[in-house]
LUMBAMI-205205 format. One record per residue (C-alpha): residue number from 1; residue in one letter; x, z, y. Coordinates in steps of 0.25 Angstrom, whole numbers, plus 5000, padded with zeros to 4 digits. Each point is the difference from the previous one (the first is absolute). Layout:
N
resi->NUM; resn->A; u->X; w->Z; v->Y .
...
//
This chain:
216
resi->1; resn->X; u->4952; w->5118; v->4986 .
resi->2; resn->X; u->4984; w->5003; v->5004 .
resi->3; resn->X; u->4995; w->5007; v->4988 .
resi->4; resn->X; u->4987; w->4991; v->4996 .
resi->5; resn->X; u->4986; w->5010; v->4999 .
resi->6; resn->X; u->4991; w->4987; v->4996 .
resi->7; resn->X; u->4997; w->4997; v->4985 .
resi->8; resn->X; u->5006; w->4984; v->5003 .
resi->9; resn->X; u->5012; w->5007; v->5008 .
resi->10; resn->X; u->5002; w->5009; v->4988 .
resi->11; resn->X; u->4997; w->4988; v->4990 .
resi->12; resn->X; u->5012; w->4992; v->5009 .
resi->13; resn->X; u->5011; w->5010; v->5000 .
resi->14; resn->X; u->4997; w->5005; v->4982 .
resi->15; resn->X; u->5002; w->4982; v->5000 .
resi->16; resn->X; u->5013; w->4999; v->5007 .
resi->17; resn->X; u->5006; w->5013; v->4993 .
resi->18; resn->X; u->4997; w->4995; v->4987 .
resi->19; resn->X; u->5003; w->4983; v->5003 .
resi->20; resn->X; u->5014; w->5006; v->5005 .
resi->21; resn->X; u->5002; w->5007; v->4988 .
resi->22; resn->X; u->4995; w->4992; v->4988 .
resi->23; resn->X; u->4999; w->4987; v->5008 .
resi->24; resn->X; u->4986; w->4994; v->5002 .
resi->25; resn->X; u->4998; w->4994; v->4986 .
resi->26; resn->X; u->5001; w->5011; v->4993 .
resi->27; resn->X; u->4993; w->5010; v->5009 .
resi->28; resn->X; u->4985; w->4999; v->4996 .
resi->29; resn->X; u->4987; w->5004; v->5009 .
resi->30; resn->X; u->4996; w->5012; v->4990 .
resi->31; resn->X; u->5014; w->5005; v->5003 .
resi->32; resn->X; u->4998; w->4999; v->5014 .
resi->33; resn->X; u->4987; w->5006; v->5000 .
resi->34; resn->X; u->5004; w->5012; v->4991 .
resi->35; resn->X; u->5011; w->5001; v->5011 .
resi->36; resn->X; u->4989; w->5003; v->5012 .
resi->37; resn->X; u->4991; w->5008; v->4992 .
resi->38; resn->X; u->4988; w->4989; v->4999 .
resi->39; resn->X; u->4994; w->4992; v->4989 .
resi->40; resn->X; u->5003; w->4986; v->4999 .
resi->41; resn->X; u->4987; w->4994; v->5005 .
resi->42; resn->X; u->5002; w->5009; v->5011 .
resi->43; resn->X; u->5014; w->4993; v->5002 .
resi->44; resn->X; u->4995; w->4987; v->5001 .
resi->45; resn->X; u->4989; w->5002; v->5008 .
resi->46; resn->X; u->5009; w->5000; v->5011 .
resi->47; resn->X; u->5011; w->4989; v->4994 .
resi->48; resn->X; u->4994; w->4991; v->4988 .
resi->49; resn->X; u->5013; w->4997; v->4995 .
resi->50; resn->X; u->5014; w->5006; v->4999 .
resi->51; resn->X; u->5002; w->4985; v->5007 .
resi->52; resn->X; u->4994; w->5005; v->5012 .
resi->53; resn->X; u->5008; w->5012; v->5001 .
resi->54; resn->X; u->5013; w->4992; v->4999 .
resi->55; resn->X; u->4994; w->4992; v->5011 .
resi->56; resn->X; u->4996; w->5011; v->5009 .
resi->57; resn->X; u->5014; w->5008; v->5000 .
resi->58; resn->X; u->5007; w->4987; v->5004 .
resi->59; resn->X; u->4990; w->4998; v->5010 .
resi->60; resn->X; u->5001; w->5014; v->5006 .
resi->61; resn->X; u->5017; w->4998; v->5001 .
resi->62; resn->X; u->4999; w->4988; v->5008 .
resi->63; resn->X; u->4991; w->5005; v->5009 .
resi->64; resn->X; u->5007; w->5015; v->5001 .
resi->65; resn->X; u->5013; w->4989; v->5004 .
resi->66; resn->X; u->4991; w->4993; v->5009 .
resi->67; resn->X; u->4995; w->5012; v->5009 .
resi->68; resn->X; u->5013; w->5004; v->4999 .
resi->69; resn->X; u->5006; w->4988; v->5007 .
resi->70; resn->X; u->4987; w->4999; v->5008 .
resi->71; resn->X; u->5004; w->5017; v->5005 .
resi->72; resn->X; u->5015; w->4995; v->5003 .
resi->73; resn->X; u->5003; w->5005; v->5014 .
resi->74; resn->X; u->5016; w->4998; v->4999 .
resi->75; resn->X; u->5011; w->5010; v->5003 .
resi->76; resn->X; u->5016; w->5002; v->4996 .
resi->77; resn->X; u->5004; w->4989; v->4992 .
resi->78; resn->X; u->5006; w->5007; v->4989 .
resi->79; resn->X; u->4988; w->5007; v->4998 .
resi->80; resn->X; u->4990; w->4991; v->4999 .
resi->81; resn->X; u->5008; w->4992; v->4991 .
resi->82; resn->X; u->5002; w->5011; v->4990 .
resi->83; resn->X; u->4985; w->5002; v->5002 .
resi->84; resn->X; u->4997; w->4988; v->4995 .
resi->85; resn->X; u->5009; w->5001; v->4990 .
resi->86; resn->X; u->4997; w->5010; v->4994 .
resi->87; resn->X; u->4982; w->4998; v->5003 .
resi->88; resn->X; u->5004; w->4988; v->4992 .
resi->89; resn->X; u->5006; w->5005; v->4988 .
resi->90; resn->X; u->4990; w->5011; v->5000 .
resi->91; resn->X; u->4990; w->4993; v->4999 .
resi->92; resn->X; u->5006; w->4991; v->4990 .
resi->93; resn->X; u->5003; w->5013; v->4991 .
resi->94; resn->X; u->4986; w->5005; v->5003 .
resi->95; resn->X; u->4992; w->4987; v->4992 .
resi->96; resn->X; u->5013; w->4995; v->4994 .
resi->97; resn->X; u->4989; w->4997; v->4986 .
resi->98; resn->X; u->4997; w->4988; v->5010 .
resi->99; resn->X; u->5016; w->4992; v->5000 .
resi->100; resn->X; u->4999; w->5003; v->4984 .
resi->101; resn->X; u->4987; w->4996; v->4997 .
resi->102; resn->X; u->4994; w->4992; v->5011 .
resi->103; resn->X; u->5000; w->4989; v->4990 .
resi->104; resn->X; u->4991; w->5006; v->4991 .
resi->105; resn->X; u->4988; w->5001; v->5010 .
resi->106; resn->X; u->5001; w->4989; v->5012 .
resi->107; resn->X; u->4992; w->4989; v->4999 .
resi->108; resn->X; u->5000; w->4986; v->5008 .
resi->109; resn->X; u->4992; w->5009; v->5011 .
resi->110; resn->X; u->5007; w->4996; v->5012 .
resi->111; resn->X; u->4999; w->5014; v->5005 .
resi->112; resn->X; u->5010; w->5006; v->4991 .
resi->113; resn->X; u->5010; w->4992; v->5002 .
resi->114; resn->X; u->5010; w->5009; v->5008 .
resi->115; resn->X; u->5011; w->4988; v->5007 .
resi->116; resn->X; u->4992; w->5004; v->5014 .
resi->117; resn->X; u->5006; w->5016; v->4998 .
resi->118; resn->X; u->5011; w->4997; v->4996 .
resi->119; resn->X; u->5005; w->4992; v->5010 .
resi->120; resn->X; u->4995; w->5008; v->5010 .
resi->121; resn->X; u->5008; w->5012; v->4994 .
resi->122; resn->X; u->5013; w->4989; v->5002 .
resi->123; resn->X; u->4998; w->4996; v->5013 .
resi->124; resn->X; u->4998; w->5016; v->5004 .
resi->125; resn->X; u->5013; w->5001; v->4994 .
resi->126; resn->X; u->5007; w->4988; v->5008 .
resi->127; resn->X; u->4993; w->5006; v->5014 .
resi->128; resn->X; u->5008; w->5010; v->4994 .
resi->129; resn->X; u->5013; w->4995; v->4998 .
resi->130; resn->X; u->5000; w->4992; v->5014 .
resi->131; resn->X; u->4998; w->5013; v->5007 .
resi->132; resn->X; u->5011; w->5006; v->4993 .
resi->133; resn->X; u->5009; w->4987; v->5006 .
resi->134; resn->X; u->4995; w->5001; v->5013 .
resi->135; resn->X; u->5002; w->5015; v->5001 .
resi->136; resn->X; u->5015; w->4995; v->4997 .
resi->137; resn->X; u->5001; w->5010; v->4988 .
resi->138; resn->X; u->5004; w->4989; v->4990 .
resi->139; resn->X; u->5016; w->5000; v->4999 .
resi->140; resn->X; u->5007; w->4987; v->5006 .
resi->141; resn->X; u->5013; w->5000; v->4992 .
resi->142; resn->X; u->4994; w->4992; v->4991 .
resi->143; resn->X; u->4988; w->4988; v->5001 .
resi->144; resn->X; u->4985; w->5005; v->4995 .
resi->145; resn->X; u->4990; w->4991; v->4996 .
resi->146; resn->X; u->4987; w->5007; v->5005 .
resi->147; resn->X; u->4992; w->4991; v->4991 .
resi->148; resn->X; u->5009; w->5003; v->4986 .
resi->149; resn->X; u->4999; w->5013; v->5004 .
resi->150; resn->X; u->4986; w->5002; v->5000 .
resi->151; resn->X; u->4997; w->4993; v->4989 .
resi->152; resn->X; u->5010; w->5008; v->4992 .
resi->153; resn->X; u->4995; w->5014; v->5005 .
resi->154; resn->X; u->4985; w->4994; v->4998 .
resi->155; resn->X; u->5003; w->4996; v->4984 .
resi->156; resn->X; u->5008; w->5013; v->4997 .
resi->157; resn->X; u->4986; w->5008; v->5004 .
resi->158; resn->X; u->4991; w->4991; v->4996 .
resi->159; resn->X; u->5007; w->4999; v->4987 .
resi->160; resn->X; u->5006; w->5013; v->4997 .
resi->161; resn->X; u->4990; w->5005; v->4988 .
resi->162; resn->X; u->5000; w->4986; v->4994 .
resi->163; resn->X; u->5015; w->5002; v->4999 .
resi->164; resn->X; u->4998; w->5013; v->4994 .
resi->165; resn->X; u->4993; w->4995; v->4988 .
resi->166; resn->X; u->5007; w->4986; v->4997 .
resi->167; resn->X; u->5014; w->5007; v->5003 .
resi->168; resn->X; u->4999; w->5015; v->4998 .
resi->169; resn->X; u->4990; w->4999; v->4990 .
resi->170; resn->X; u->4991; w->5010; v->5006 .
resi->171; resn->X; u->4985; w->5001; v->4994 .
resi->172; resn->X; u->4999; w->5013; v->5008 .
resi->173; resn->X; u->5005; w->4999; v->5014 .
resi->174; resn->X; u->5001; w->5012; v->5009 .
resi->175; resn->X; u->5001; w->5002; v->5014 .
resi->176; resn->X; u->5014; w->5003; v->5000 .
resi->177; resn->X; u->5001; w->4987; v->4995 .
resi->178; resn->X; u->4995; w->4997; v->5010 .
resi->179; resn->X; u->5008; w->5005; v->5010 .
resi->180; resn->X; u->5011; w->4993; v->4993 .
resi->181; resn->X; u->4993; w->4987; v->5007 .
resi->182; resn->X; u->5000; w->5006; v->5011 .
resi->183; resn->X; u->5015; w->5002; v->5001 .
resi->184; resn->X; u->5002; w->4989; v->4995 .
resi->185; resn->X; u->4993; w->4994; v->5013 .
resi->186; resn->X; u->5009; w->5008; v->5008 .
resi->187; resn->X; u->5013; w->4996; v->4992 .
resi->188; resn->X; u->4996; w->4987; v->5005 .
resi->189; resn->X; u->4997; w->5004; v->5014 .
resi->190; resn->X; u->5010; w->5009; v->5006 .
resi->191; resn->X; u->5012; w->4992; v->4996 .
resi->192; resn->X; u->4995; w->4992; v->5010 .
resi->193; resn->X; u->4998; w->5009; v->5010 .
resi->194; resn->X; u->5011; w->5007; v->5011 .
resi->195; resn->X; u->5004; w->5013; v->4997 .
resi->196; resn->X; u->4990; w->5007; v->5010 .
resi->197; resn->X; u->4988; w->4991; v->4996 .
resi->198; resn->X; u->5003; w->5005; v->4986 .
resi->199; resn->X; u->4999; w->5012; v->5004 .
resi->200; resn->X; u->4987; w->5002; v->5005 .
resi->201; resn->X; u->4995; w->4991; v->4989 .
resi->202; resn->X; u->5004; w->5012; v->4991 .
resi->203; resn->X; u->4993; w->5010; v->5008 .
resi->204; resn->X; u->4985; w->4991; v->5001 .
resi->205; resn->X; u->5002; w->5000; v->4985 .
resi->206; resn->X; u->5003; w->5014; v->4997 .
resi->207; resn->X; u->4988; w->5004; v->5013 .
resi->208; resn->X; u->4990; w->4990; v->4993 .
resi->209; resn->X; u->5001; w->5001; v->4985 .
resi->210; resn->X; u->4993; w->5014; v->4998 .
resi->211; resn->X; u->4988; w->4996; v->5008 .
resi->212; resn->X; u->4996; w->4991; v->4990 .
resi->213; resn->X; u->4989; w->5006; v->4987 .
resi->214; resn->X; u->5004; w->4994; v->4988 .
resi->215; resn->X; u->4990; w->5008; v->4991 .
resi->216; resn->X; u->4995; w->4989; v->4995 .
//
């Protein structure tokens, strides 16, 4: 992650510390303030409300996933599925205050309604999933439903931190919790897979998941 310089960047990155770990409610601007090393005033100079901040951070994801897609240029399958796997619930850990407390600061503002990300990050993963066909990596002892499959695969990442809390119990979620989803993911996966796709499934999983910063 870029380290922020600018007193709203640094405003940004003290908000989504302190929105994951306290959860947006309870965080307060003067908290958030006191965090940069500002005055209150100064703090909403630049975002009026605590509102705004929420706002922005969500913002700043679903563009961060849009250049993302929009920089695409498409290489080994197994690759670029794990990248997007694991860009996905990166991101999702990153400003994971948002699937908790969204509720609390959406409005009927059109603009935050998020059904347009969303199903762009499904359909990614369905391109993925009919590559992985057509590169005849699926086994064919048994019949696959592309679309089930998908749509399973898509929930179980989508969906992993909300089961941490409603199932597990979990008011404080790690990354290696985390990476449970992920395994979870690939549980689901590689059953699926021929021996040698698994294979190299493993090995773009154990190349990509070190390059990602999870200091936040």
């Amino acid at each position: 992650m870029t380290s922020r310089t600018t007193t709203p960047e640094r405003i940004l990155d003290a908000s989504r510390r302190l929105f994951n770990d306290k959860g947006y409610a309870a965080t307060t601007l003067m908290e958030i303030a006191a965090a940069v090393g500002i005055s209150q005033g100064n703090l909403t100079y630049h975002f009026p409300t605590k509102r705004d901040l929420a706002i922005r951070l969500e913002s700043d994801a679903r563009t961060q996933a849009q250049r993302r897609r929009a920089k695409r240029e498409g290489g080994a399958i197994a690759d670029d599925y794990v990248d997007h796997l694991l860009f996905a619930m990166d991101l999702t850990w990153a400003n994971r205050f948002a699937l908790q407390n969204r509720a609390q600061y959406v409005s009927e503002d059109a603009s935050l309604h998020a059904d347009s990300e969303l199903s762009a990050d499904f359909n990614e993963l369905s391109e993925l999933i009919h590559r992985i066909d057509k590169e005849n990596m699926f086994r064919r002892d048994f019949p696959i439903d592309l679309e089930h499959l998908t749509r399973s695969l898509w929930i179980i990442s989508r969906y992993w931190m909300d089961y941490l809390r409603e199932s597990e119990g979990l008011e404080n979620i790690s990354w290696t919790d985390q990476e449970r989803g992920i395994q979870h993911h690939f549980s689901v996966l590689l059953p699926c897979l021929t021996a040698p796709a698994r294979h190299v499934f493993n090995a773009a999983l154990d190349r990509h998941s070190n390059h990602f910063d999870r200091s936040w």
